[in-house]
DSSP file (Angstrom, degrees, kcal/mol; ACC not computed):
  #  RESIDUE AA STRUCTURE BP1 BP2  ACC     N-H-->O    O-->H-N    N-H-->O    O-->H-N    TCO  KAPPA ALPHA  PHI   PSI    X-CA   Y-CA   Z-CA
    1    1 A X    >         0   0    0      0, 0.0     3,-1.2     0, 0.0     0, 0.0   0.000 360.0 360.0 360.0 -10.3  -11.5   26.1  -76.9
    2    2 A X  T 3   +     0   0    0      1,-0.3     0, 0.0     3,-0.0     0, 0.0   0.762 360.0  49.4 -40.5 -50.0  -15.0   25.6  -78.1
    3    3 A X  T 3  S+     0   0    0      2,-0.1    19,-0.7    18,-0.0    -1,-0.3   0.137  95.4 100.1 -92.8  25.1  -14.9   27.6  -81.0
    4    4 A X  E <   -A   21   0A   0     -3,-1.2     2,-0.4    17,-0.2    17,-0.2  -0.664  57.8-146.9-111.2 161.8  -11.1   25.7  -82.4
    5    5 A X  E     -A   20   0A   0     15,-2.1    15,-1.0    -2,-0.2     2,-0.8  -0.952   9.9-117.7-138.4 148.5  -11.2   23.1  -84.8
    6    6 A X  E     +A   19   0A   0     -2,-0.4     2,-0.2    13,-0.2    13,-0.2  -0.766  36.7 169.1 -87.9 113.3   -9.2   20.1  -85.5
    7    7 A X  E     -A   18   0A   0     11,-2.0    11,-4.9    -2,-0.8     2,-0.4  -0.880  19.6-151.0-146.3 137.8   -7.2   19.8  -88.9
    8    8 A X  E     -A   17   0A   0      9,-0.3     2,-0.5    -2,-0.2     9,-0.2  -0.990   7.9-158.1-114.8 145.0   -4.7   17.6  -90.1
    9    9 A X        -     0   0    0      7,-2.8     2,-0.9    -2,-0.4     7,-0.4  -0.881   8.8-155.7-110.9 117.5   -2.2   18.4  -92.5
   10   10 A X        +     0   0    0     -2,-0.5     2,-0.4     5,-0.2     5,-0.2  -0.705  31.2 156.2 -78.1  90.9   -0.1   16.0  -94.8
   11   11 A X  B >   -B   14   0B   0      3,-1.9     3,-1.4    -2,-0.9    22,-0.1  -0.983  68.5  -9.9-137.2 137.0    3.1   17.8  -95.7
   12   12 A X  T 3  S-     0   0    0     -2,-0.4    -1,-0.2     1,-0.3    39,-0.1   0.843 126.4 -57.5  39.5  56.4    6.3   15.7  -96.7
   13   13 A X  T 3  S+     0   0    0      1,-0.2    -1,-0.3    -3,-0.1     2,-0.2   0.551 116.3  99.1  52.4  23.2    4.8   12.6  -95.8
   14   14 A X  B <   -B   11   0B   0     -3,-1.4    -3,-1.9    -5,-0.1     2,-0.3  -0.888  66.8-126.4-123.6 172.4    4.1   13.2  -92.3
   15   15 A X        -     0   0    0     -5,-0.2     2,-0.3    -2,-0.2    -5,-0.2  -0.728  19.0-168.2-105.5 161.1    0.8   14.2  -90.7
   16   16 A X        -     0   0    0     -7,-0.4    -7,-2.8    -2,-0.3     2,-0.4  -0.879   8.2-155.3-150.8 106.4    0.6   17.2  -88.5
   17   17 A X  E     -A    8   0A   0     -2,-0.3    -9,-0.3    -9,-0.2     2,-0.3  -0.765  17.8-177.8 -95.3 155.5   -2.5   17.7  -86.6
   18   18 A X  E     -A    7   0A   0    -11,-4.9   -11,-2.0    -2,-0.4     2,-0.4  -0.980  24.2-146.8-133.5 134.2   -3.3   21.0  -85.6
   19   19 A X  E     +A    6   0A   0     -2,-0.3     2,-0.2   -13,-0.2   -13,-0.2  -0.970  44.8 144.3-113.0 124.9   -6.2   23.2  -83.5
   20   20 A X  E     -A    5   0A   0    -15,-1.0   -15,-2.1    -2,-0.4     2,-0.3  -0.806  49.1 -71.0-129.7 178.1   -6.5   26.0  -84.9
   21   21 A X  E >>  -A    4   0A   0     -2,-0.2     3,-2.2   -17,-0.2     4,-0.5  -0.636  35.3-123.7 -46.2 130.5   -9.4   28.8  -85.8
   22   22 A X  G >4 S+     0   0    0    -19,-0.7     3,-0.6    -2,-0.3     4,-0.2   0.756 113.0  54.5 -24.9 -53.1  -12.0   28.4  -88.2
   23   23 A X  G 34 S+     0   0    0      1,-0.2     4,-0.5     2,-0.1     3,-0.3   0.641 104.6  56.0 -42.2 -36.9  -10.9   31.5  -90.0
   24   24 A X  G <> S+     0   0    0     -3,-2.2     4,-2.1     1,-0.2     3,-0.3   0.826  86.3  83.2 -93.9 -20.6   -7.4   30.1  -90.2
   25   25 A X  H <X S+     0   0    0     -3,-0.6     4,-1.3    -4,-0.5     5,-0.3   0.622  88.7  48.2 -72.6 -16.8   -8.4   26.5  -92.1
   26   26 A X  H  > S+     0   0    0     -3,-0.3     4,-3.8    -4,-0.2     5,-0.3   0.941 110.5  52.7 -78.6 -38.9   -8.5   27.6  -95.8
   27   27 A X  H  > S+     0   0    0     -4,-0.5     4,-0.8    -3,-0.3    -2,-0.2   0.937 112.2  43.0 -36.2 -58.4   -5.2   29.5  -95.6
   28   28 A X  H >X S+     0   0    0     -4,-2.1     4,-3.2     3,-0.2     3,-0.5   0.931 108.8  55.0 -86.8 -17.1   -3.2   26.6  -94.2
   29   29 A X  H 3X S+     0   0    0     -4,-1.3     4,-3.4     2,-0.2     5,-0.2   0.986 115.6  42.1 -52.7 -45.9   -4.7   23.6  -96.5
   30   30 A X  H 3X S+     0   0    0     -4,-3.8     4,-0.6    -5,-0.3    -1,-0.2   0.702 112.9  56.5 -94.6  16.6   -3.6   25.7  -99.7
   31   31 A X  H XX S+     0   0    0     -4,-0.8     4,-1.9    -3,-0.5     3,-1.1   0.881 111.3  39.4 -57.6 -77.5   -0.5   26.5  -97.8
   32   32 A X  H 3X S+     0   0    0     -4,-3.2     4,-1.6     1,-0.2    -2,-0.2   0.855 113.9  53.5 -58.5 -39.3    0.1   22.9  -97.4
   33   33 A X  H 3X S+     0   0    0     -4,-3.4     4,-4.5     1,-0.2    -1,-0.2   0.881 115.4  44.2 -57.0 -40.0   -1.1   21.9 -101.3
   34   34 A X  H <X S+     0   0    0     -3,-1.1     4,-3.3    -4,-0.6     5,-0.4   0.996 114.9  44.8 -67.0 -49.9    1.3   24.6 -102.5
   35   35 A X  H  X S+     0   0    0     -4,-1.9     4,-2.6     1,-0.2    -2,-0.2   0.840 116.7  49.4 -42.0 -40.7    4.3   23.2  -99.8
   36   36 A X  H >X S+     0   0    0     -4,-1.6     4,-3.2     2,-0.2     3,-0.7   0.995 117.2  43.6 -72.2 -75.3    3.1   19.5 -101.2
   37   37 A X  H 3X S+     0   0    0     -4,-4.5     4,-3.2     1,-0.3    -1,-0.2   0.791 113.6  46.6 -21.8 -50.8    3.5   21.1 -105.1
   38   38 A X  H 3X S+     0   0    0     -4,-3.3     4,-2.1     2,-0.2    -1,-0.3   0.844 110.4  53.2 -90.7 -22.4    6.5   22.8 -104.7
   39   39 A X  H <X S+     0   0    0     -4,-2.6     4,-1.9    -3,-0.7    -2,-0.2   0.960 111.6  47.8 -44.6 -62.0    8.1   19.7 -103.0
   40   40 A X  H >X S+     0   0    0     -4,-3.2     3,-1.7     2,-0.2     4,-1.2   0.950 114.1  46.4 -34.6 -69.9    7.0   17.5 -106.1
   41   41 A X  H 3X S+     0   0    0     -4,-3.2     4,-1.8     1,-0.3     3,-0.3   0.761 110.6  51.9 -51.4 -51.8    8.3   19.8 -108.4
   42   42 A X  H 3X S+     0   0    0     -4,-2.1     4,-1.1     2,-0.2    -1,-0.3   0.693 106.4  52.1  28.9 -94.0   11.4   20.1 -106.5
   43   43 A X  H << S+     0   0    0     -4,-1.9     5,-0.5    -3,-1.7    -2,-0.2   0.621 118.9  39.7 -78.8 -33.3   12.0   16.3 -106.4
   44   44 A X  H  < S+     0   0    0     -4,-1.2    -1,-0.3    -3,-0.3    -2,-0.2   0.651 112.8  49.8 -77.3 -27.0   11.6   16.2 -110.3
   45   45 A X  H  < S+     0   0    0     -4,-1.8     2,-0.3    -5,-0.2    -2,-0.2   0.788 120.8  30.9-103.3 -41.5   13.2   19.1 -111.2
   46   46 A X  S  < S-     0   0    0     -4,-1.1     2,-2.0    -5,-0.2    -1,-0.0  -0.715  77.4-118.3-122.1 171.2   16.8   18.1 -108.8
   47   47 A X        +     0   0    0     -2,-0.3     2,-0.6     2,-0.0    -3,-0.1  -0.758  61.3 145.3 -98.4  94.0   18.4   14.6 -107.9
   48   48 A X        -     0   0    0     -2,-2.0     3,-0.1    -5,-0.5    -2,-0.0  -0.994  29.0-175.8-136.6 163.9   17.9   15.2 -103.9
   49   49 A X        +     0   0    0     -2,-0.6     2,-0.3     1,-0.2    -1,-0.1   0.206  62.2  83.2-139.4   3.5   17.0   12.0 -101.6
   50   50 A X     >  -     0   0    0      1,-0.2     4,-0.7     2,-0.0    -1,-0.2  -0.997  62.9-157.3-133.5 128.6   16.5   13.9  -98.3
   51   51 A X  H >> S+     0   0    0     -2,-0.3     4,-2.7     2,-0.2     3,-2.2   0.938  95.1  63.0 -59.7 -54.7   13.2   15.5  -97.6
   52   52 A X  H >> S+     0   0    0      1,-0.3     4,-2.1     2,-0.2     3,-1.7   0.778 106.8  44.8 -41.3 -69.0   15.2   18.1  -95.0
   53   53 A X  H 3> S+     0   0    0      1,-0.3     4,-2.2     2,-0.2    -1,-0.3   0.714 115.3  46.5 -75.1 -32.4   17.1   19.4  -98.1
   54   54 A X  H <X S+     0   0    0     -3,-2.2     4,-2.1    -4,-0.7    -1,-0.3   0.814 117.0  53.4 -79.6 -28.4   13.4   19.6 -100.5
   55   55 A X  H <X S+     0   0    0     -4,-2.7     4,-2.9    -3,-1.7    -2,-0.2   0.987 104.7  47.1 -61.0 -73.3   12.2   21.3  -97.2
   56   56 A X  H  X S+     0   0    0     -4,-2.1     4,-6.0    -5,-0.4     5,-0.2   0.936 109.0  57.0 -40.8 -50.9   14.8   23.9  -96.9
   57   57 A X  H  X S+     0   0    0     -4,-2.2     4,-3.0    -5,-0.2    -1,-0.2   0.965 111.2  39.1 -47.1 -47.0   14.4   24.8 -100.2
   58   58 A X  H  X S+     0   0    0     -4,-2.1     4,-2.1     1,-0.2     5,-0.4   0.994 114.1  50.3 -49.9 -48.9   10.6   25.5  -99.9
   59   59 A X  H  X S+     0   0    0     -4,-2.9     4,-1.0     1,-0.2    -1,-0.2   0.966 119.0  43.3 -69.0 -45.0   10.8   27.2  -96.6
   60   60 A X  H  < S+     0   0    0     -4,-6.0     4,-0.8    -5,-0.2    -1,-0.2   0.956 113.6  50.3 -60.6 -43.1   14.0   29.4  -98.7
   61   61 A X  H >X S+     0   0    0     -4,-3.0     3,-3.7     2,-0.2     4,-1.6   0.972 115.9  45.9 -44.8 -81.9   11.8   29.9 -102.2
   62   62 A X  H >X S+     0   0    0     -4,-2.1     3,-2.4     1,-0.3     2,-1.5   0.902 112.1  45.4 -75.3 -58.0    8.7   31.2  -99.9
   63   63 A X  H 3X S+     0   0    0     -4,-1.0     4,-0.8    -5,-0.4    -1,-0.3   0.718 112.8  52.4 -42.5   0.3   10.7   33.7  -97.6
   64   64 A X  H <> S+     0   0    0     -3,-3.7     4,-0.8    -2,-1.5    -1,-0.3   0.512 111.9  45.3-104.5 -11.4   12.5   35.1 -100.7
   65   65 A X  H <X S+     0   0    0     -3,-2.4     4,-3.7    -4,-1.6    -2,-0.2   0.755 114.1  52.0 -89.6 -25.6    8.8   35.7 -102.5
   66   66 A X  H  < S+     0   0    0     -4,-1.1     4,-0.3    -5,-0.3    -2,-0.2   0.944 111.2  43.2 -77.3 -32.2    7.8   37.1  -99.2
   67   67 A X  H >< S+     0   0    0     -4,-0.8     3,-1.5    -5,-0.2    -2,-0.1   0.878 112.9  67.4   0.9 -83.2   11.0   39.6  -99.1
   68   68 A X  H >X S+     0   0    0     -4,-0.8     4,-6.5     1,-0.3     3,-1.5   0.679 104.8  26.0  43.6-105.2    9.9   39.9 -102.3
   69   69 A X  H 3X S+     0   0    0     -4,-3.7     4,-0.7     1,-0.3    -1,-0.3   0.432 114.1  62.1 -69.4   2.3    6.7   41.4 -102.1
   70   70 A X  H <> S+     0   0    0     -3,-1.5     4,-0.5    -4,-0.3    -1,-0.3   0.519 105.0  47.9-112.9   8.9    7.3   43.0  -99.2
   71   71 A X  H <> S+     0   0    0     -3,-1.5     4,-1.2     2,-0.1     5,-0.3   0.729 112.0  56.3-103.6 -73.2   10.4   45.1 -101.1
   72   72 A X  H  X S+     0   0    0     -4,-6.5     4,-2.6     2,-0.2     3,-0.2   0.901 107.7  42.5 -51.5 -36.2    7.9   45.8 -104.0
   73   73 A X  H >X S+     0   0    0     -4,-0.7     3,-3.2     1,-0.2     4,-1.4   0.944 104.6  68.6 -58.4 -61.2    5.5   47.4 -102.0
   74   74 A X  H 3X S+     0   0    0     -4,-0.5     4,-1.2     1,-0.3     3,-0.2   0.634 106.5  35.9  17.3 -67.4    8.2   49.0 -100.4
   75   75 A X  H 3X S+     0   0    0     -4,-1.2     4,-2.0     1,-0.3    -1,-0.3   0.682 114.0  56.5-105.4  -4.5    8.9   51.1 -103.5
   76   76 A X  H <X S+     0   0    0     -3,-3.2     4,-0.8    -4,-2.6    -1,-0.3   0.517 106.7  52.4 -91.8  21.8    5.2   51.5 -104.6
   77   77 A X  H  X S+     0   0    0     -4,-1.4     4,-0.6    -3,-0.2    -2,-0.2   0.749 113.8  41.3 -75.7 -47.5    4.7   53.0 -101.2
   78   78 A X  H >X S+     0   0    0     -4,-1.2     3,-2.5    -5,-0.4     4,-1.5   0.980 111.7  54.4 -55.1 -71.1    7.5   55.2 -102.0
   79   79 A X  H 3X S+     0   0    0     -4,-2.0     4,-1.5     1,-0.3     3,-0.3   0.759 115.8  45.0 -36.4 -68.9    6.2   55.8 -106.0
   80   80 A X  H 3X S+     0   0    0     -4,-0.8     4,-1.0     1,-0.3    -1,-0.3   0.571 110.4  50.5 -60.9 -17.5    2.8   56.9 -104.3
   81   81 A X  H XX S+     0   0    0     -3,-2.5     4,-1.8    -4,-0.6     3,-0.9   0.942 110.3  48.3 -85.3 -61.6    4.2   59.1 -101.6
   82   82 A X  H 3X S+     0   0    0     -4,-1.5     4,-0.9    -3,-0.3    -2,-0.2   0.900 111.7  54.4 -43.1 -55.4    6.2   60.7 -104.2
   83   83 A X  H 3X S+     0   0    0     -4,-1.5     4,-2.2     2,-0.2    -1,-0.2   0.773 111.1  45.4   6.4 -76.2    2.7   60.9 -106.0
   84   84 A X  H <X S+     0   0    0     -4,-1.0     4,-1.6    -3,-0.9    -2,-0.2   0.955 106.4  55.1 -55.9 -81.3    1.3   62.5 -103.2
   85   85 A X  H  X S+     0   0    0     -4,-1.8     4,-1.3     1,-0.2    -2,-0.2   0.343 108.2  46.2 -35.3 -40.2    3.8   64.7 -102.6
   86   86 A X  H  X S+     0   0    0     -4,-0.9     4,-1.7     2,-0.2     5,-0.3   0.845 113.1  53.3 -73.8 -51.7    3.7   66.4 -106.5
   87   87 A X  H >X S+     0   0    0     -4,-2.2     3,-3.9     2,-0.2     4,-1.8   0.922 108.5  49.8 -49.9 -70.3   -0.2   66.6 -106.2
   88   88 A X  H >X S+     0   0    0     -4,-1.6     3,-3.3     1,-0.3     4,-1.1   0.736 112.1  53.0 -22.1 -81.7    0.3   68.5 -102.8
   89   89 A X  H 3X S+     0   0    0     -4,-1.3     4,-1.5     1,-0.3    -1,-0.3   0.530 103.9  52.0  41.1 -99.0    2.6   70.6 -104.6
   90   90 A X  H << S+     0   0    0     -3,-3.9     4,-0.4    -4,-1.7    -1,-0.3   0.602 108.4  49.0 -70.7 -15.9    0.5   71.4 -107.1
   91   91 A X  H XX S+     0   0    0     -3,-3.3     4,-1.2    -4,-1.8     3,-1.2   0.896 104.4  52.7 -81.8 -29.0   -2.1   72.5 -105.2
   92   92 A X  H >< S+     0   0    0     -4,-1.1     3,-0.7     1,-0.3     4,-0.4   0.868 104.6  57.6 -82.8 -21.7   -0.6   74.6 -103.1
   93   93 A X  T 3< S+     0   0    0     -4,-1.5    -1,-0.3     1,-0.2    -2,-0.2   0.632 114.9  42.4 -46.4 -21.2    1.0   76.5 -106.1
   94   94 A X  T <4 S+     0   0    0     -3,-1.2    -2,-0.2    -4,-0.4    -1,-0.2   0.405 110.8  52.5-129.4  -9.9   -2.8   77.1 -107.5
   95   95 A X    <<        0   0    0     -4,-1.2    -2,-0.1    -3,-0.7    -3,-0.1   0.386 360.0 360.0-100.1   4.4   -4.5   78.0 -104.0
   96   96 A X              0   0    0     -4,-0.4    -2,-0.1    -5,-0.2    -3,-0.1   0.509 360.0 360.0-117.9 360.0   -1.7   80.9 -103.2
């Protein structure tokens, strides 16, 4: 427990203190700045008056960019496998 550190985090007006790794403390502050952002934005952008409802939204917006990206690699995994696959191909047409 030596090597953990003590962090609080400000996200939709509450604190949340946390022990975490060293490693891990720049990730979650600009975690939270973005959570804090996209809340604001949110709040301006739609008439809502309950945090739970500005919440849900965040927590749906990022798990639908991580989907997201994890769908796009997806098909440039594929694209490069395909890639792959031609080069191979070609080679073995020019070594027989």
């Amino acid at each position: 427990m030596a090597d953990k550190l003590k962090i609080k985090l400000s996200i939709a007006d509450r604190v949340y203190p946390l022990t975490i790794n060293p490693e891990q403390e720049e990730g979650l502050r600009k975690a939270a700045k973005k959570i804090e952002a996209m809340i604001k934005q949110f709040e301006q952008s739609y008439a809502v008056r309950d945090k739970q409802d500005v919440l849900a939204m965040c927590a749906l917006q990022f798990a639908a960019q991580t989907e997201q990206k994890d769908i796009d690699r997806s098909k440039e995994t594929l694209q490069a496998e395909d890639k792959l696959k031609s080069l191979n191909d070609l080679l073995q047409k020019h070594l027989v």
